[in-house]
Steps between C-alpha positions, in 0.01 A plus 500: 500500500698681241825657513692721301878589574850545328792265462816470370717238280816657586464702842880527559473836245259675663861604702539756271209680667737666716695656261186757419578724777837552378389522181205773602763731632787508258243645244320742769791838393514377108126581503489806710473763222162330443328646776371332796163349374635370139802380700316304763278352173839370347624385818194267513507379157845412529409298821246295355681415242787352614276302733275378175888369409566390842186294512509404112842349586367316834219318267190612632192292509130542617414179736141367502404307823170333470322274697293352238428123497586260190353161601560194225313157570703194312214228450602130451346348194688189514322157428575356897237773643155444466284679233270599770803628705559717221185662509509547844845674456341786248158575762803533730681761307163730409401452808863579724532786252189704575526431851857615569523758192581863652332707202584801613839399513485446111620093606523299189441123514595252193481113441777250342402153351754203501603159426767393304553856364370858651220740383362815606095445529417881611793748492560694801207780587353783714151312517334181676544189299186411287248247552671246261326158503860313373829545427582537072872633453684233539517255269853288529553194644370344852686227550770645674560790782684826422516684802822705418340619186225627641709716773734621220167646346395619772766700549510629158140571496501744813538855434807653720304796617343307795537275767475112357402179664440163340238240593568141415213288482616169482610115659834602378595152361727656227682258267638774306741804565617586856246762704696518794803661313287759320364589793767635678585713185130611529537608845811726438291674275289591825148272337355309782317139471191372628409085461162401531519103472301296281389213715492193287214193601570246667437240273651202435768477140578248329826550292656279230844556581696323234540176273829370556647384185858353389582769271645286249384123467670227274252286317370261611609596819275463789453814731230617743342855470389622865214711549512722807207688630440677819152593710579801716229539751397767770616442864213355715224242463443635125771294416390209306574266184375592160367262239552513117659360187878519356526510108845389386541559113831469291491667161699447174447757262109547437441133643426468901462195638309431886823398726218510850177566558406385855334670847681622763505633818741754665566530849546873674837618488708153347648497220370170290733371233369280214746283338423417126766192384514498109707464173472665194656357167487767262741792496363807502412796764180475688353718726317382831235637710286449820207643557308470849090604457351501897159319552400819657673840325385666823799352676723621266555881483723551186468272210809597263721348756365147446687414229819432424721359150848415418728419264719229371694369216554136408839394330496297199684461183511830243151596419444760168169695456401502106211735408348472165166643305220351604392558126741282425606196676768247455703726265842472737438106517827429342664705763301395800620092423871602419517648868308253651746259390770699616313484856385823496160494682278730264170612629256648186271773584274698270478878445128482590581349869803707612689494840285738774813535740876541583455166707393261143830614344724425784398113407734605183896529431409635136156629301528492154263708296400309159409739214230597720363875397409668786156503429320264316111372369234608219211630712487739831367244653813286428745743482765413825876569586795633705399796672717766692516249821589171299834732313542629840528191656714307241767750468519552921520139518836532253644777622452438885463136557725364197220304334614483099313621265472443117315628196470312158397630198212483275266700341311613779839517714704827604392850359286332234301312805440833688779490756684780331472795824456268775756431826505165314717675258721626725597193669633355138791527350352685156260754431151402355464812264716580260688863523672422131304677244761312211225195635184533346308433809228772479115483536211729546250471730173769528252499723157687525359573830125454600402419830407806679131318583616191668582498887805693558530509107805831492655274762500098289629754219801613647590156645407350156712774307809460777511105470511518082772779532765307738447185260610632197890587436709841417487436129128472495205784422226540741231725466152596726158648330246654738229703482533846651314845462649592162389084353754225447854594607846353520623464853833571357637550170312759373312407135780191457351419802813189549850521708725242589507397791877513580704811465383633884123468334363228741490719782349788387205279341478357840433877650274579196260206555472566867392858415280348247094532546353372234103621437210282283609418129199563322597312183806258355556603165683851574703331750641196315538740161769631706685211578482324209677824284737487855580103424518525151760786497677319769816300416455216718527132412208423686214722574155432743201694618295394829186652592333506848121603534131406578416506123314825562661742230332464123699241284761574261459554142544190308819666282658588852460095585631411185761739512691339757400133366711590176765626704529205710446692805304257727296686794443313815169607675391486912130531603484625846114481682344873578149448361381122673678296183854438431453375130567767253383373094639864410849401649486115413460604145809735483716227621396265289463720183910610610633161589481606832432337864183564679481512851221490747621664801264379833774687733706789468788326688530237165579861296864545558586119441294544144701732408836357558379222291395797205830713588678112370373520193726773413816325689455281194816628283725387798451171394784437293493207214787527255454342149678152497555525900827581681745257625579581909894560562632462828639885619665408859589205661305460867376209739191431315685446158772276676508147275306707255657545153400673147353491285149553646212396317275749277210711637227651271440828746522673875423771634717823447657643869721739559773398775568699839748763483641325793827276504323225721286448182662196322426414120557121450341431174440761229311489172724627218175747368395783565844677442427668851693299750247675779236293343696170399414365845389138538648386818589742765516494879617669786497513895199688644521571834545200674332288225629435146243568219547388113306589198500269197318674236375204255291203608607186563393274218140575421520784275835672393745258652333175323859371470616528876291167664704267228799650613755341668604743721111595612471375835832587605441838379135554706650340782793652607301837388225416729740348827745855442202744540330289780604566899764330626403220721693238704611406842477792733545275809810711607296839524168556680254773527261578762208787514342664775243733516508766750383858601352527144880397348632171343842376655714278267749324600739265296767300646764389318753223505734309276561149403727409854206687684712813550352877468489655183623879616464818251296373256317749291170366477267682231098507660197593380122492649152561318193637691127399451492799268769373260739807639847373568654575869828586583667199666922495586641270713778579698694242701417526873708183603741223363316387238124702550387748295182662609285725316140680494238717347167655629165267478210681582257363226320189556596253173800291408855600436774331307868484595769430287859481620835377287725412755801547301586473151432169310275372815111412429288787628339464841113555458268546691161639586360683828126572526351743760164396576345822668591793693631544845169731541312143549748332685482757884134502666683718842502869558867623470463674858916562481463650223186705553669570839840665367342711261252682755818513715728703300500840651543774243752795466359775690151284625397243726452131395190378318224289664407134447090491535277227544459209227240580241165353484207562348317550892826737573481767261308743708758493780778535268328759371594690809881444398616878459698397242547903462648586774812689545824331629699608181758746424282814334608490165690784361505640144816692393515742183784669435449928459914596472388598147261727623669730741883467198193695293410692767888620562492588181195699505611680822869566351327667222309731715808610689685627184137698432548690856874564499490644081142640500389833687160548516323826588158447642421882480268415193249287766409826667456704168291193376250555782554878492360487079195255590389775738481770223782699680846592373745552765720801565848259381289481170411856450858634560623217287279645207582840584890413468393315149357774323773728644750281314278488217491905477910509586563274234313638209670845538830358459395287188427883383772692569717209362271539179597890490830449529572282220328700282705783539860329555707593186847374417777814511864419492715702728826606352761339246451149427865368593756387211367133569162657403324413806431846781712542756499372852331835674205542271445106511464556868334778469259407336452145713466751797125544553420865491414725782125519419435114488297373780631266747262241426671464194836485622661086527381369831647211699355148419262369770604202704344183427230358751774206569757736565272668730414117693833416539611890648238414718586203612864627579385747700268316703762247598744757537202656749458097650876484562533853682249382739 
C-alpha cells in the first residue's frame, strides 16, 4: 500500500487561515471599478496567495507511507560456531528469502557478516538473494563476537523509506560490546528483530583454563606452577572421561626446555589441577605453557582453547644486555671485564642472533648497543641486522618499561652506522645527522634503477630506493636514474640530477619514488654517463653509485668504467634473479673494475638491508678523526662523573652528533674541536620516558680511545655510566601488584604500604603497559582505598603484555607481565538463550515484538524456511520531503498574476475578428471603420491645402504710426492678432483634448459617485 498526504512542521500557523475571509472582503469595493469578472479573477488570486503564505509559514511537507519490507540477516562468523553451521546459515538466508520475498511489493532483502568487527556481504536489494556457495566479505578477525557492531550496521545499512526488521543468526555468546543496550535504541527507531539460534553440538570441551604462576619469583626460590584444565561434557550418558597428553614447556628467549610430557585422563565436568614443584636459578623472564592434545580429537570440538601460557619474571642481581657486530667479536672486551668486576652481570649477544620479543628484554635493566651498525656482512647471503621491530622494541622497552639504554661509538656507530632516521634516534639524547653545514659532513650517493623483470621488480625498487633515502642525513645528495619513455631520466633534479636530502627534500623524494615506474634499461653506459658528470660536479666529500639489475642492459664503455675509477667513485652492484641465474659477469665486473661491492641477491627481502649497508658508505665523513687527537674536557658535573676528575685521557676520533634541542639533553664531556659546540658531543644523556638513555660517541679502548683501559679512572667511569642508565632495582617488598584478566580487560592492582606497614595514600604513581603489537596502552591508577590503587586497559588480543608501574618517586619499578592465552570465543560451548531471548522480545515503536524460531540445523532449514520473516507487524515507514519552497514560489507566481488583472485591460473583441478574417469575410464594424478612415484621410488633406494657400498669400502691412517707442500701437497689434472674418473655424485655437488618464480617473469619480447614490 502506498500513501500520499500533507503535513506540517509547524501546524499552529495554519491559524491564520481564518483571516482570508476578512481579508477577501475588505478588497471586494477597492476593486469594483474592475468589473465583475476581472474583479472576481483578483479576488481569487489574492486568496491563493495569502494561503501559499499561510501554508509556506505552517511548513508544509508531502508524507510517504509505504508498506514496503527492509529485511537484514546478521550472520555469526565467529570461531565457537561450526564451519558447517555456517553454511547452513547462508542455504538458510537464499532459501528464507525467496520463500517469504513479496516481489510485487518491491521487498528488499540484504546480508551482514560478523565477528570481531561488522561487514556488509550483499547490500540491501529489491531481488532474491543469489545462489552463493560461501560467504567472502568479511575478512577481520574470528576470535571474538561483535554482536553490537553488527546491529549498529544494520541500522545504518537500511534505507528509511521502508519498514525494517533485523534477523540475528547466532548463539549469542558475545564477549564484546553490549547488544541488549543497542537494541532498545534500535527499537525506538521502529526496526523489529528476529533470532534464529545457532544450536551448538553437544560435544564434549576440553579447556586449558590457566597456568598459575607467582608473578614474580626470587632466585632460587622454589614455587609451583599449577595447570588447570577443565572437560565440559553434555548432560546424559554421553558424559565420559577423555584421554590425552599435557605438554608443559618454559621458554627463555629462543631456548625451550620440556617442563612435562606425560598422559592423562580428564574426567567429565572436574576441574583437574596439576601441580609442577620447581626452582629456577637464573634471572631472567620465561614464559610457560601447557598444551593438552586428546587421544581422540573427535572428543574435542575446538582446538585453540587447549592451550594456555604465562608469564613470569625471576629476580636476580642487575643484568645489562650488550650487543655487538657479529663481524666483529670481542672488540668491547675491556669493557665487558671492568663491569663484570663491578658485579654487573653482562650477557653478550651478536647482531646476527638478535632478541625476537618484548619478553627476552624484560630479562634486562639496561641494553647497551656496541658500535654495532645497524646492518652489517659482505654478501646477501650474510647481510643481517636491526629491523623496524628490533628499534621498535628497544626504544618501547625505554620509554615504557624503564629499561636503560646506551649507544657507544665507533665507526659503524650512530649516523655513520645507518641509524641516522630511525625511532632509535629519537629516543637519544643527540641527533645522528648533522644539520651544521660549517661541518663538512656531506656525501653523495646515486643510484640506477633496473629491476622492472624480477617478481614485483617496480615494487623491491621503491622499497630499495625508500630504505637508502631515510639512511642518509640532511647534508647529503641523493639522486635516482630510471629508464622512462623519453631514455634515462633523473627522478629529481633535472640534468644535475642530485639534491640534498635535508632542506624539506626527503619527503618529496619519498612521494617521487612512490610515483616512480621504472621500464627496461636497455643499456648502462648512457645511464652511468649521467651520474658520473652528476658526482663529479658535486661538492661532496664522499661520493657512491649503486646499481640494481639482472645484468640484462649492454655493458658500459670502458672510458665510462674508468671514468669513475679515476674519480674514486666506487659503484656497488646487486644481481637480482629474472632469467633462472642470479650471477651477473656483466655486473661482477663493474664492481670490481670501480672498487665496488657485488651482491648476489637470492631474495628481494635482503634488498633494503643491502642498501643501508651502500647508503653507509657515504655516512663516512661523519666519522670525525682530528690530526694529533683531542683531549675530552668535562662540560657538567652529573652522577656518572661523581669521583671523576680531569684531565681525561686523549682520543684519536668519534663520531660527530648534533645534541637535542631539548633541555633534558645533558652534555657531560665535550671535545674542544669542531668549533661547533652542537657537534663537540662525547658524553651526553638524558631521561627518556621512563628509562634513561646515554650516548658516548668514541669507543672504549680499541680504536680511538687506546688510552682509556690504562686509565685510572676507567672502570669507575663505565660503571657508574652503565648502573645510572640501567632500571632501578631493589626491595619492593612494601608494594605489590596483582593482574587479572577479565571481560577482554587487564585489572592492576598495586597495594601499597610503608616501612611500619601503614598505607601509602595519594601517591602519584606513573604506569605504563605494552601490547603484543609493541603499541603502548593507556594505564592510570587511581586510589580506590587506603593504600590501593587500581588500574586497567582493554585486552582483546591473544599475546603477552608488559606492565610497568613506579610507585612513587625514587622506588624500583614494579614489573610485570600478563599473557592472554586465547579468546573468550573458545572458552563458552552454551547457547546464550537470555540473550537470544531479550532481543526477539523487544517490541518496537509503532510494531509488535519479534519472534524467537526454532534452533538451526542443517535437517531444519526447510521448516524455517516457512518463517515469514516478511511479515508486517511494523510501523509503515514514512518518508517526509519538505515542498514550503514550492508553494513561497508559487505565491509569488500568483501575486504576479494579480497585479496583471488589476493594471491590464484586455479586449477580446480581436478573437471574433480573428475568426471573422479566416472565413474570407470582413465584418460590418470593419467596413464602417474603413469608411471613417478614408473620410479622415479626405478631411485632412483639404486642410493641409487651404493652410498651403494661405501662407502664400499672407503679406506683412503695418497699420498706422509706429508709436514714439517705435513699436505699433496696442489696437493694430490686436488687430492684427484678431483672426479675420473670412478664416475658417477649423483654423481658429481649439481647446486641448483631455488625456486618456484624465478621462479614467473622471470616470472613476463618477462611477463611485453613481455607487454611493445607490
Amino acid at each position: 500500500m502506498f500513501g500520499l498526504r500533507l503535513g506540517f512542521e509547524h501546524p499552529g500557523y495554519l491559524a491564520l487561515l481564518i483571516l482570508i475571509p476578512v481579508f477577501w472582503l475588505a478588497s471586494y469595493r477597492g476593486l469594483a471599478l474592475l468589473g465583475p469578472v476581472r474583479r472576481t479573477f483578483a479576488l481569487l488570486l489574492r486568496t491563493l496567495v495569502a494561503a501559499a503564505i499561510v501554508l509556506a509559514l505552517a511548513g508544509v511537507q508531502l508524507v510517504w507511507t509505504d508498506d514496503r519490507m527492509t529485511v537484514m540477516y546478521l550472520l555469526d562468523q565467529s570461531e565457537s560456531i561450526p564451519v558447517a553451521k555456517r553454511d547452513a546459515m547462508l542455504q538458510y538466508v537464499i532459501r528464507n528469502v525467496a520463500a517469504q520475498r513479496n516481489t510485487a511489493r518491491a521487498d528488499r532483502a540484504g546480508i551482514i557478516v560478523f565477528g570481531k568487527e561488522a561487514a556488509v556481504e550483499i547490500p540491501p536489494f529489491d531481488d532474491d538473494i543469489p545462489d552463493l556457495r560461501r560467504l567472502e566479505s568479511y575478512l577481520g578477525r574470528k576470535d571474538a563476537t561483535n554482536l553490537e557492531a553488527a546491529l549498529k550496521l544494520a541500522q545504518a545499512a537500511m534505507p528509511d523509506d521502508t519498514s525494517r526488521r533485523i534477523v540475528v543468526v547466532t548463539d549469542g555468546n558475545e564477549n564484546l560490546g553490549n547488544a541488549s543496550q543497542l537494541a532498545s535504541r534500535i527499537a525506538r527507531a521502529g526496526i523489529g528483530i528476529d533470532v534464529v539460534p545457532v544450536q551448538l553440538d553437544a560435544t564434549s570441551e576440553v579447556l586449558v583454563e590457566k597456568i598459575d604462576l607467582p608473578p614474580d619469583i626470587r632466585r632460587g626460590q622454589p614455587f609451583e606452577a599449577r595447570v588447570v584444565i577443565n572437560n565440559y561434557s553434555p548432560g546424559g550418558e554421553s558424559k565420559k572421561p577423555i584421554p590425552g597428553r599435557l605438554e608443559v614447556t618454559r621458554k627463555l628467549g629462543s631456548d625451550e626446555q620440556v617442563l612435562l610430557n606425560e598422559p592423562i585422563t580428564l574426567d567429565p565436568d572436574k576441574p583437574t589441577v596439576f601441580p609442577l614443584r620447581h626452582t629456577i636459578d637464573q634471572p631472567a623472564p620465561y614464559t610457560y605453557k601447557a598444551r593438552f592434545v586428546p587421544d581422540d580429537p573427535a572428543s574435542d570440538a575446538v582446538s585453540q582453547n587447549n592451550e594456555a601460557s604465562a608469564y613470569t619474571y625471576v629476580r636476580g642481581k642487575g643484568r645489562v644486555l650488550l650487543i655487538e657486530d657479529w663481524a666483529r667479536p670481542d672488540e668491547y672486551r675491556e669493557m665487558i671485564e671492568t663491569l663484570r668486576k663491578a658485579d654487573i652481570e653482562i650477557v653478550v649477544m651478536p647482531s646476527n642472533n638478535l632478541f625476537t620479543s618484548m619478553a627476552e628484554l624484560q630479562a634486562y635493566d639496561a641494553v647497551i648497543i656496541a658500535g654495532v651498525p645497524r646492518t652489517s656482512g659482505e654478501d646477501a647471503d650474510s647481510i643481517s641486522g636491526f629491523d623496524d621491530d628490533h628499534i621498535e622494541m628497544l626504544v618501547r622497552n625505554t620509554q615504557q618499561l624503564g629499561c636503560g639504554l646506551l649507544m657507544l661509538g665507533g665507526p659503524d656507530a650512530f649516523g655513520a652506522g645507518g641509524w641516522a632516521g630511525t625511532k632509535l634516534e629519537e629516543a637519544m639524547p643527540v641527533d645522528f645527522q648533522i644539520r651544521n653545514t660549517k661541518v663538512q659532513a656531506i656525501g653523495a650517493l646515486a643510484m640506477i634503477m633496473h629491476a622492472s623483470e624480477m617478481a614485483q621488480g617496480n615494487h623491491w625498487q621503491k622499497v630499495v630506493a625508500r630504505s637508502a633515502i631515510e639512511a642518509l642525513g640532511p647534508a647529503d645528495y641523493c639522486g635516482i636514474i630510471h629508464w622512462a619513455a623519453g631514455g634515462d631520466q633523473w627522478l629529481w633534479g633535472g640534468r644535475t640530477g642530485l639534491l640534498p636530502v635535508g632542506s624539506g627534500n626527503r619527503r618529496s623524494m619519498l612521494a617521487a619514488v612512490s610515483r616512480m615506474t621504472p621500464g627496461d634499461m636497455p643499456q648502462f653506459d648512457p645511464a652511468m654517463q649521467m651520474t658520473l658528470a652528476a658526482l663529479n660536479a658535486n661538492q661532496a666529500a664522499l661520493k657512491h653509485c649503486i646499481i640494481i639489475s639482472d645484468g640484462d642492459p649492454s655493458p658500459a664503455a670502458g672510458g665510462t668504467i674508468r671514468g669513475f675509477a679515476n674519480a674514486g667513485i666506487k659503484i656497488s652492484t646487486v644481481a637480482v634473479a629474472s632469467h633462472g641465474t642470479i650471477g651477473s659477469n656483466r655486473l661482477r665486473d663493474i664492481a670490481k673494475d670501480t672498487g665496488g661491492k657485488y651482491y648476489e641477491a637470492k631474495s628481494p627481502k635482503a634488498l633494503p638491508k643491502i642498501y643501508q649497508r651502500e647508503a653507509r658508505r657515504v655516512s663516512r665523513p661523519l666519522v670525525y678523526e682530528p690530526p694529533g687527537g683531542a683531549t675530552p674536557q668535562i662540560s657538567q658535573r652529573h652522577p656518572v662523573l661523581e669521583g671523576i676528575d680531569a684531565p681525561l685521557p686523549p682520543i684519536s676520533g668519534f663520531v660527530l652528533t648534533e645534541i637535542k634541542q631539548s633541555p633534558l639533553a645533558q652534555v657531560l664531556i665535550r671535545s674542544p674541536m669542531p668549533e661547533q659546540p652542537d657537534n663537540q658531543t662525547i658524553l651526553a644523556a638524558w631521561t627518556y620516558g621512563l628509562g634513561r638513555a646515554a650516548v658516548m660517541t668514541t669507543d672504549t679502548g680499541k680504536r680511538w680511545a687506546t688510552d682509556w683501559p690504562e686509565w685510572d679512572g676507567y672502570d669507575k667511569f663505565y660503571s657508574q655510566l652503565v648502573r645510572w642508565i640501567m632500571r632501578p632495582s631493589g626491595d619492593t617488598g612494601k608494594f605489590t601488584m596483582a593482574t587479572k584478566v577479565e571481560d577482554g580487560r587487564v585489572r592492576v592492582v598495586v597495594e601499597a604500604l610503608d616501612k611500619e606497614d601503614d598505607f601509602l595514600n595519594f601517591l602519584d604513581m606513573n604506569a605504563s603497559a605494552i601490547g603484543p603489537d609493541l603499541s603502548p596502552l593507556p594505564l592510570q591508577m587511581r586510589q580506590v582505598a587506603p593504600g590501593r590503587y587500581v588500574g586497567e586497559f582493554a585486552a582483546d588480543e591473544s599475546g603477552s603484555y608488559f606492565l610497568n608501574v613506579v610507585p612513587a618517586a625514587g622506588e624500583a619499578p614494579l614489573s610485570q607481565g600478563v599473557t592472554v592465552p586465547y579468546s573468550n570465543e573458545f572458552r563458552v560451548r552454551t547457547v546464550n538463550e537470555a540473550l537470544l531471548k531479550a532481543l526477539a522480545d523487544t517490541e518496537p515503536n509503532g510494531g509488535e515484538a519479534g519472534q524467537l524460531t526454532e534452533p538451526l540445523e542443517k535437517s531444519s532449514i526447510g521448516a524455517l524456511t516457512d518463517h515469514a520473516t516478511f511479515r508486517g507487524g511494523l510501523a509503515h515507514a514514512r518518508s517526509i520531503r519538505d515542498v514550503w519552497p514550492l508553494f513561497v514560489l508559487a505565491g509569488c507566481c500568483i501575486f504576479l498574476g494579480d497585479v496583471f488583472i488589476r493594471r491590464v485591460a484586455i479586449d477580446f473583441s480581436w478573437i471574433g475578428r480573428l475568426l471573422a478574417s479566416r472565413r474570407g469575410q470582413a465584418s460590418d464594424a470593419e467596413n464602417s471603420q474603413t469608411e471613417r478612415m478614408a473620410a479622415l484621410r479626405s478631411r485632412k488633406l483639404e486642410i493641409n491645402e487651404e493652410l498651403d494657400r494661405r501662407r502664400s498669400a499672407t503679406r506683412f502691412e503695418p497699420r498706422g504710426d509706429p508709436t514714439p517707442g517705435g513699436s505699433t500701437s496696442a489696437a493694430a497689434t490686436t488687430s492684427t492678432n484678431r483672426p479675420s472674418a473670412g478664416t475658417p473655424a477649423s483654423m481658429e485655437p481649439q481647446k486641448e483634448e483631455k488625456s486618456y488618464t484624465e478621462r479614467l480617473l473622471e470616470a472613476k469619480r463618477a462611477a463611485r459617485r453613481k455607487s454611493d447614490e445607490s
